[in-house]
mmCIF file of the C-alpha atoms, coordinates in Angstrom:
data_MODEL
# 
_entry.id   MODEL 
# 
loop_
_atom_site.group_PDB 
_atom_site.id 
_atom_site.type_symbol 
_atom_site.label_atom_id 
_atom_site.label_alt_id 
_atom_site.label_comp_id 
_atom_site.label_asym_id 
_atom_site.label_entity_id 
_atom_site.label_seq_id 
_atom_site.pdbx_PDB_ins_code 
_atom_site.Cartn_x 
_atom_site.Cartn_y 
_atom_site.Cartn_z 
_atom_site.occupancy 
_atom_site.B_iso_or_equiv 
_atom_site.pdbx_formal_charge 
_atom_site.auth_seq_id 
_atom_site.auth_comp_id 
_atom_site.auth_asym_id 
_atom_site.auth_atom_id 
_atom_site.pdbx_PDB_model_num 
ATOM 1  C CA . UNK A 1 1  ? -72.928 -95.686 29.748 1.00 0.00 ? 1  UNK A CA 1 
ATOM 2  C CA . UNK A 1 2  ? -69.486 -96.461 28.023 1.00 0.00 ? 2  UNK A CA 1 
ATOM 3  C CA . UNK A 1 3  ? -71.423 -95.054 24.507 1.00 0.00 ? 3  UNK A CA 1 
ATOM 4  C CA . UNK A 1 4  ? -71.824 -91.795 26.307 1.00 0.00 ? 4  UNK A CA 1 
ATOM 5  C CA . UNK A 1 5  ? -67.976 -91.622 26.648 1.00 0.00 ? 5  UNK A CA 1 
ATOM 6  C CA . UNK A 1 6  ? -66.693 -92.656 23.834 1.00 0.00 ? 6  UNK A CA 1 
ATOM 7  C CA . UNK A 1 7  ? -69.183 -90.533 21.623 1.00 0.00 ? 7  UNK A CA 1 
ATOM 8  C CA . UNK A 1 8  ? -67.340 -87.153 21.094 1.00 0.00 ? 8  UNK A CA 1 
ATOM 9  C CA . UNK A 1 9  ? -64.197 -88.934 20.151 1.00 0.00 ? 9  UNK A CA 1 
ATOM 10 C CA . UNK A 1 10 ? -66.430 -90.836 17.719 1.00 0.00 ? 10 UNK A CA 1 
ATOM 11 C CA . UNK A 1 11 ? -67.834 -88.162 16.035 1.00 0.00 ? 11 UNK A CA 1 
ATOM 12 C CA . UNK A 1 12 ? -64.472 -86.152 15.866 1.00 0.00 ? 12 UNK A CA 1 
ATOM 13 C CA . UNK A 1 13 ? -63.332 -88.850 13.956 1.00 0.00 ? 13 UNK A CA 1 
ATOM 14 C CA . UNK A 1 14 ? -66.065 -88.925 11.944 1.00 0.00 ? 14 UNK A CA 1 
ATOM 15 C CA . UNK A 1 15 ? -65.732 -85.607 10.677 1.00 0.00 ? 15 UNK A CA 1 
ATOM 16 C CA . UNK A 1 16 ? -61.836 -85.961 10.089 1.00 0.00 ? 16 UNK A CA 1 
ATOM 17 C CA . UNK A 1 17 ? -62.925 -89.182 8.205  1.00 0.00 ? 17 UNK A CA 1 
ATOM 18 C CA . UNK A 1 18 ? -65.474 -86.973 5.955  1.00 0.00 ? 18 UNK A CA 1 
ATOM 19 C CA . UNK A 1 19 ? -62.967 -84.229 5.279  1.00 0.00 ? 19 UNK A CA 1 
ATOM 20 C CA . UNK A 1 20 ? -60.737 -86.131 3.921  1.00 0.00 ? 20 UNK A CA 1 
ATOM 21 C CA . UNK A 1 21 ? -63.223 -88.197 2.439  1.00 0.00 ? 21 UNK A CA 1 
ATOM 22 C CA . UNK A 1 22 ? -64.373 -85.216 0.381  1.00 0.00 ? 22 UNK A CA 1 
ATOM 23 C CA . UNK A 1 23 ? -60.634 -83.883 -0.458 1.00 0.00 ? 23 UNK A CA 1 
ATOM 24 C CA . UNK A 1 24 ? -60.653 -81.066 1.584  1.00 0.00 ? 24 UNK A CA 1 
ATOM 25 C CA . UNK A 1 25 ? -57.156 -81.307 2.078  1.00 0.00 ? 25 UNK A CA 1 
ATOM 26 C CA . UNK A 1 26 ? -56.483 -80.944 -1.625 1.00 0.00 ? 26 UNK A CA 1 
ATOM 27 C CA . UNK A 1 27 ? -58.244 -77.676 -1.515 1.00 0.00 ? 27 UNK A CA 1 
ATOM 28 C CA . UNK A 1 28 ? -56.493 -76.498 1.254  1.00 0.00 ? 28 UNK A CA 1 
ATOM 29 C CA . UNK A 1 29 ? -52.780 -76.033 0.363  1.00 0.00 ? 29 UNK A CA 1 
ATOM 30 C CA . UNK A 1 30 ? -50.099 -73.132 -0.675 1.00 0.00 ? 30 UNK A CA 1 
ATOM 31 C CA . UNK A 1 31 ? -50.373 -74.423 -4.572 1.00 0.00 ? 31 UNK A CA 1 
ATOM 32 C CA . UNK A 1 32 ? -54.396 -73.607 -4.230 1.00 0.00 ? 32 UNK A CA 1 
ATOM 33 C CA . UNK A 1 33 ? -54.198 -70.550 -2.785 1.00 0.00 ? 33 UNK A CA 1 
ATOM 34 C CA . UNK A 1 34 ? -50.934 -69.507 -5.344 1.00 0.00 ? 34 UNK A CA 1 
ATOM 35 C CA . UNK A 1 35 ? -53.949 -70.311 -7.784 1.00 0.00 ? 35 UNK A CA 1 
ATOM 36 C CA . UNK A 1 36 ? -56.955 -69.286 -6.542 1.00 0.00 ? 36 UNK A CA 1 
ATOM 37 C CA . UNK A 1 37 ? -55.737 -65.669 -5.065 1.00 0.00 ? 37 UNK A CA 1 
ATOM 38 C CA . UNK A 1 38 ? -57.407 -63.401 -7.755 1.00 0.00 ? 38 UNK A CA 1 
ATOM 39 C CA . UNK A 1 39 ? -60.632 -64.782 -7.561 1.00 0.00 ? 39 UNK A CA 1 
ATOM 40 C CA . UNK A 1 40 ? -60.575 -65.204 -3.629 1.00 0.00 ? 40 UNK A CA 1 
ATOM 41 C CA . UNK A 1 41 ? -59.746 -61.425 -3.245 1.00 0.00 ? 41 UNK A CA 1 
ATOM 42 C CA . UNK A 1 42 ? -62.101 -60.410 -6.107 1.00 0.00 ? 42 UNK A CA 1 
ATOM 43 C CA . UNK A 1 43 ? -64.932 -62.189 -3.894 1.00 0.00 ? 43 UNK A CA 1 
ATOM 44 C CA . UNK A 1 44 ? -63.453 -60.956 -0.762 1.00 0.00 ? 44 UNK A CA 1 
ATOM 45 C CA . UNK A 1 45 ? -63.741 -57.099 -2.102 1.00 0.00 ? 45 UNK A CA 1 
ATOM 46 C CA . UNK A 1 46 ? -67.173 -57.702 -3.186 1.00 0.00 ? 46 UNK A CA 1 
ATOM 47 C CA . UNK A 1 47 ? -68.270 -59.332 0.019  1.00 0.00 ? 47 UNK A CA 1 
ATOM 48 C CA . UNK A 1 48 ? -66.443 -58.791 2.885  1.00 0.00 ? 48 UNK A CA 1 
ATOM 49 C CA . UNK A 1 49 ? -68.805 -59.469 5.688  1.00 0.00 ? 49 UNK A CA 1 
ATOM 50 C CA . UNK A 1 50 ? -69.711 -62.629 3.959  1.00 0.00 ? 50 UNK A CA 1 
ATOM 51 C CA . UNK A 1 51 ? -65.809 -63.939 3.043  1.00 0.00 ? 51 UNK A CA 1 
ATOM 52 C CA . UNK A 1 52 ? -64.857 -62.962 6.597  1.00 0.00 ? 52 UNK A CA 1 
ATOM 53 C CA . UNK A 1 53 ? -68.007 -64.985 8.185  1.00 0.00 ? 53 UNK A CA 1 
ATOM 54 C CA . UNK A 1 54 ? -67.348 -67.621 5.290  1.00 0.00 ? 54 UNK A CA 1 
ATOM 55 C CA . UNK A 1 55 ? -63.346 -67.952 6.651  1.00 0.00 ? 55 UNK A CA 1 
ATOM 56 C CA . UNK A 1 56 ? -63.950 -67.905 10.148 1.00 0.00 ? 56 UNK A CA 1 
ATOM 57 C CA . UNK A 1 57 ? -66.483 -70.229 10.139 1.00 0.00 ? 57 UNK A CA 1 
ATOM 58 C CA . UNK A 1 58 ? -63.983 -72.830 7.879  1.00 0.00 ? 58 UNK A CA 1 
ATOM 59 C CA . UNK A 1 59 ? -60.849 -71.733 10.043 1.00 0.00 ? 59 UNK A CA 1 
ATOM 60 C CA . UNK A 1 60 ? -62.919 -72.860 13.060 1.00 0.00 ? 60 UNK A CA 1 
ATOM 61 C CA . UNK A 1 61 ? -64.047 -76.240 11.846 1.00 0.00 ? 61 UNK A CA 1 
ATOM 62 C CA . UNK A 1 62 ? -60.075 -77.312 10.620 1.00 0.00 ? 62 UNK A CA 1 
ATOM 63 C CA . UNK A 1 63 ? -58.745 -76.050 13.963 1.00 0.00 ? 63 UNK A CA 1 
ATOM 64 C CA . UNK A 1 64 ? -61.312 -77.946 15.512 1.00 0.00 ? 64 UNK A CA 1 
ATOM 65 C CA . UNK A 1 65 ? -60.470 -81.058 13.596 1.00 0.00 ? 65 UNK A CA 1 
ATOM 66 C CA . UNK A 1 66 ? -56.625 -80.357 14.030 1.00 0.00 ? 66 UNK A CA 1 
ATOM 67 C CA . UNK A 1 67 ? -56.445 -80.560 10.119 1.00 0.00 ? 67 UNK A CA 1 
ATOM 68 C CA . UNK A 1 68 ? -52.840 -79.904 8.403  1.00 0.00 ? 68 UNK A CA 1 
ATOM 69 C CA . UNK A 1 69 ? -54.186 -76.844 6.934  1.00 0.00 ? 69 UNK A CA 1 
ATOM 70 C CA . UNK A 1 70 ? -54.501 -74.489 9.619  1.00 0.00 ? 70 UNK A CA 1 
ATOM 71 C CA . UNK A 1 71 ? -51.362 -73.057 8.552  1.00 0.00 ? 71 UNK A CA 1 
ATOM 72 C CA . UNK A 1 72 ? -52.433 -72.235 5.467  1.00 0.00 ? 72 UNK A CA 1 
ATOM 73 C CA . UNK A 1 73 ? -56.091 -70.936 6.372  1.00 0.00 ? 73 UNK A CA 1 
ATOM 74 C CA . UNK A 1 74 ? -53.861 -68.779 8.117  1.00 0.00 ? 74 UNK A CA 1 
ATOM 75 C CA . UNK A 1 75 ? -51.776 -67.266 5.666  1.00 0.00 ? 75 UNK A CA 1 
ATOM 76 C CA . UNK A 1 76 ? -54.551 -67.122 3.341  1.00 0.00 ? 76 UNK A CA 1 
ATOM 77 C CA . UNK A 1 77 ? -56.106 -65.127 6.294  1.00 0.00 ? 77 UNK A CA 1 
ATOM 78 C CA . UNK A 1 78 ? -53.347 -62.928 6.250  1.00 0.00 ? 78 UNK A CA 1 
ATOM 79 C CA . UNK A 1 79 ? -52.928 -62.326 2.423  1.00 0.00 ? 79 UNK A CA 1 
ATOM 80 C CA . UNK A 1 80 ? -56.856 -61.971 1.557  1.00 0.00 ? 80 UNK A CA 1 
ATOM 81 C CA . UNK A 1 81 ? -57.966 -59.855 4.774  1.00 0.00 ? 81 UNK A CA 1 
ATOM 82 C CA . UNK A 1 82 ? -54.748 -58.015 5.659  1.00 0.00 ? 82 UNK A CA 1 
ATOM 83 C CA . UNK A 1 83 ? -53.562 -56.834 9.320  1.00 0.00 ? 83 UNK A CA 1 
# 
């Protein structure tokens, strides 16, 4: 019964654990984005529906997991898909 409750917490952690486990938050910052802007927008322009499925779908997941990035998925929202 106490398993039951404690079970969503548990597997919130876990995925916090695994993102940062797998450096997502190295990915994720101002520097990357400085870097990576050409070739995001280049993709972007040749696949819209996909990048915007692609961003939601990632902005979701580190909202979710209340990682330090959603600031940034935000401005790269911004700068890559416009108003």
């Amino acid at each position: 019964m106490m398993l039951k409750r404690y079970l969503p917490v548990g597997v919130l952690l876990a995925c916090i654990a695994t993102a940062y486990a797998f450096g997502l938050h190295r990915y994720l910052t101002l520097d990357a984005l400085r870097d990576n802007r050409a070739a995001l927008a280049g993709f972007v322009q040749s696949n819209y529906a996909g990048a915007a499925l692609a961003y939601m779908g990632l902005y979701i997941v580190v909202v979710a997991l209340s990682l330090p990035a959603g600031a940034v998925l935000t401005l790269a929202g911004g700068l890559l898909f416009g108003v």
